[in-house]
N, C-alpha and C positions, 0 to 999 in steps of 0.2 A: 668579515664574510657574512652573507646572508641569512646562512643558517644557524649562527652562531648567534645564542643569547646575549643578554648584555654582561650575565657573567662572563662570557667568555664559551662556553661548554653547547655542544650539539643541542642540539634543540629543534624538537619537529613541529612544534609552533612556530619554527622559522623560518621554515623550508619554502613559503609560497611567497608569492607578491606583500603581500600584508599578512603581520604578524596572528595569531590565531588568539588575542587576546580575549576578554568577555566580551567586548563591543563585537567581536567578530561573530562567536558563540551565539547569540544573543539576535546577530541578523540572520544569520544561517536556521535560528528557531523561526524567524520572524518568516524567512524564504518559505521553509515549510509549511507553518499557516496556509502562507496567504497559496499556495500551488497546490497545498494537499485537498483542503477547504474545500476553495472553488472548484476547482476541477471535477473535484470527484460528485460533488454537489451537483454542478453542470451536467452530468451524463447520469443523473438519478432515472429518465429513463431506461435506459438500454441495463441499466444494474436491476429495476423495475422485473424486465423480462430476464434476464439472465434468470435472476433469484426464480423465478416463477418454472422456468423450463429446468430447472436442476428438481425443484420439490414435486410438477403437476407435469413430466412431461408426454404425459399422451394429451394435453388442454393444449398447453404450449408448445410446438413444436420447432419452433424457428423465432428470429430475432421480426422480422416484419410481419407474417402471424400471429407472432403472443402479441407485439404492438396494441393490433388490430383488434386484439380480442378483449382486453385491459381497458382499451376507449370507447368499444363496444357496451362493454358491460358497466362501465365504473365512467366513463368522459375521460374529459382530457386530464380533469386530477387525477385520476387512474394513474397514470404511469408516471408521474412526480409524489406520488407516495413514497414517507421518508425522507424526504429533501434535509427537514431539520436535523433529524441524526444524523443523518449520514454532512451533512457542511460542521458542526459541532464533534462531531466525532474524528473527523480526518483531519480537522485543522488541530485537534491535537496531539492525533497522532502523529502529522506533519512535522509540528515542533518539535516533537522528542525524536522522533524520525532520524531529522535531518539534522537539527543539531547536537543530540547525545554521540549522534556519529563521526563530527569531529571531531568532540570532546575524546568520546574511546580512542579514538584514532590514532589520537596526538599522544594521548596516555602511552597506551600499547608501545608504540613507536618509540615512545622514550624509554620503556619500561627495560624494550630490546636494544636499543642503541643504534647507533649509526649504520654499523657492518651487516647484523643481524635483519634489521629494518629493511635494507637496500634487499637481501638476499632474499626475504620472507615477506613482501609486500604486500604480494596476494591474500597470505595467511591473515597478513592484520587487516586486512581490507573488510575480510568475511570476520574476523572475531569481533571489530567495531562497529557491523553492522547488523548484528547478530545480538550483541549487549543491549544496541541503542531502540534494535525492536522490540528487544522483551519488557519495557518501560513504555514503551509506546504502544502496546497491547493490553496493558493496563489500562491506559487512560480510556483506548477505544472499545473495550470490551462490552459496557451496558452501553454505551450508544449503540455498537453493531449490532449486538440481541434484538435492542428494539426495533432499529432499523429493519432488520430480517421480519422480524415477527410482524411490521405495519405490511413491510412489501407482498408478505406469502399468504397471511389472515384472508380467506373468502371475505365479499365486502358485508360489512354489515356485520361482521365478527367481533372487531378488535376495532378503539379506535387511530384514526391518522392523525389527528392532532398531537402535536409534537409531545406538549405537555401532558396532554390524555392519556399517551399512551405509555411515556414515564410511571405515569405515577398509578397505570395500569398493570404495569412489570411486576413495579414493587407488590401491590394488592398482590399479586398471584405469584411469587417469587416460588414459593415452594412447585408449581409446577412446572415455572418457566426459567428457574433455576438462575433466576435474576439476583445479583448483578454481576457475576463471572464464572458461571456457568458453559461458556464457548471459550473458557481462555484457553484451555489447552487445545482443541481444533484450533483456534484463533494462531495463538504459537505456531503450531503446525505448519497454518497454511502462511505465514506473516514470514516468520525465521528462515526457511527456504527462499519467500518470496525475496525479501528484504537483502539476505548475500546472495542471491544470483542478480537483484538489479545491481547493486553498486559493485559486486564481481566485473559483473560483463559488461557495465556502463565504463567502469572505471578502464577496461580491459581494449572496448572499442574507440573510445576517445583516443586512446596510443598506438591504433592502429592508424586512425585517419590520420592523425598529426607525425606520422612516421610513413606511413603509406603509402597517402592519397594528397595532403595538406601538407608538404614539407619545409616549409619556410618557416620560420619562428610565429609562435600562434598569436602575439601580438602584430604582425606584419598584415593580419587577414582583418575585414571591417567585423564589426562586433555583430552583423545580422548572420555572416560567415561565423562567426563563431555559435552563435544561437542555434544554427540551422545544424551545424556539426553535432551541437548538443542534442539538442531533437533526436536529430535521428540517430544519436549513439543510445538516447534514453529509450526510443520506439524499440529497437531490435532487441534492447536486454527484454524488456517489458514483455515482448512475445515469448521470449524463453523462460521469464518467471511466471507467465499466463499456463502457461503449460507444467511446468512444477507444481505447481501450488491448487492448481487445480482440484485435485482429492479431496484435498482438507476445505478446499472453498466448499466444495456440496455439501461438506459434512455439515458445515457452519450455517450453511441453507438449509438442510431436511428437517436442524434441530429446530427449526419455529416449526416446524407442520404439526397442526393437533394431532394428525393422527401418530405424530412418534413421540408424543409425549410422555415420560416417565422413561423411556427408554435410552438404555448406554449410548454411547460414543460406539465403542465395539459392535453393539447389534444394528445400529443404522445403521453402520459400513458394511457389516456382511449381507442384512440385508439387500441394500441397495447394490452390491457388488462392483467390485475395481470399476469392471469397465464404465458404467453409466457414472460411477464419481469423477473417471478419469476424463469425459466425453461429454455429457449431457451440459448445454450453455458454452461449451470451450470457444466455440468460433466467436462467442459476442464477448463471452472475457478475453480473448484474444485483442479485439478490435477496441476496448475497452483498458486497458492493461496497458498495451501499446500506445495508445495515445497518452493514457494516464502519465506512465514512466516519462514519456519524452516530455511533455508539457510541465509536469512538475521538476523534472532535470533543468530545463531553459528557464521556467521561473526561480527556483531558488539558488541558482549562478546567476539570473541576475541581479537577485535580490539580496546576495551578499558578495 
């Protein structure tokens, strides 16, 4: 039987098409990369403005406004500020992302057994991707500071240069609390975000291929499958845009000089629920949901 090791004994490295061995581990890190990377890299605009309307938003008020205001003032490098962190930071977060998540998966999975497994899926869903971000939050943690810190910096502040502004962080660590300084916002806003995508990814793909897609999911052509992926990755992504949202401003206001030296606690109460909950949501929405779905089609197909 399929599922069954070559021992003989259940095995949830057995349960799919191909076995979950390190070769598997290892493209599923590789998927991640290259989806997380690019991607996110790709829309360093619109995360440009996001960052800018969560820290300045009476300058920035909207996603084609602050645009205009960023190429106005700075050109068109303006709103590709950060590019480098943020492609170096996501493609490894990508890695550990996407493949510590199978690695937990399979663990968990076996840890519970067969009966247990089938009954608590959902549980291991969210505990394995919940482990595999809090390692992938590490690795992204001084990239996304800097990242933050090039995007929000008035120009002429701070430098854009990738390496510049590395090795800018460190100079000033004790006030910019470099280099994991944002991990626990980071956590925050990552750990939510992270089990609501692979929850309601994982949750919406078994509704189409139960639903809407009923014939066995090899029967449909792979661009049908891709497209299923999309948009089972879009819809979670809008619901973790929305989660995670709080913690994403918090992780934005801490580059702004002016709240320098200041808690995690006193930004929040500062800035209160609602503008953390609100200010930027629509373009992290639009952002988020693309991100999700795009990076779901690329690391299915890339493992």
């Amino acid at each position: 039987m399929s599922h069954l090791a070559p021992t003989g004994k259940w095995d949830a490295r057995y349960l799919g098409p191909v076995p979950h061995d390190s070769s598997y581990y290892a493209k599923c890190m590789l998927g991640g990369v290259l989806a997380c990377g690019i991607t996110h890299a790709g829309i360093t605009p619109l995360d440009v403005a996001k960052c800018n309307m969560q820290v300045n938003p009476a300058k920035y008020k909207g996603l084609t406004s602050g645009l205009a205001t960023l190429i106005r003032e700075e050109g068109q490098t303006g709103i590709w500020k950060g590019f480098g962190p943020t492609f170096v930071g996501y493609s490894l977060q990508g890695m550990f992302k996407y493949g510590l998540y199978e690695v937990f998966k399979d663990q968990y999975m076996n840890l519970a057994g067969e009966e247990l497994s089938n009954k608590y899926k959902p549980a291991i869903w969210l505990a394995g991707s919940a482990s595999a971000e809090v390692f992938a939050d590490i690795a992204l943690c001084p990239l996304e500071m800097t990242k933050v810190k090039i995007q929000t910096s008035p120009s002429g502040t701070f430098p854009t240069a990738f390496g510049a502004a590395l090795a800018e962080m460190s100079k000033t660590k004790a006030e910019t609390r470099y280099p994991f300084g944002s991990l626990v916002p980071l956590w925050s806003r990552q750990i939510p975000y992270t089990m609501a995508k692979f929850f309601f990814f994982e949750k919406i793909v078994q509704v189409f291929y139960t639903r809407v897609f009923t014939e066995p999911k090899e029967s449909y052509a792979k661009t049908t499958q891709l497209g299923i992926t999309f948009a089972s990755g879009y819809l979670a992504g809008v619901v973790c845009a929305i989660v995670s949202h709080p913690a994403d401003s918090v992780v934005s206001l801490m580059g702004k000089p002016a709240n320098k030296g200041k808690s995690i606690g006193t930004i929040a109460s500062e800035t209160g629920f609602a503008a953390l909950a609100t200010k930027g949501l629509g373009t992290r929405v639009l952002m988020i949901g693309t991100l999700t779905g795009t990076c779901a089609s690329y690391s299915v197909q890339n493992s």
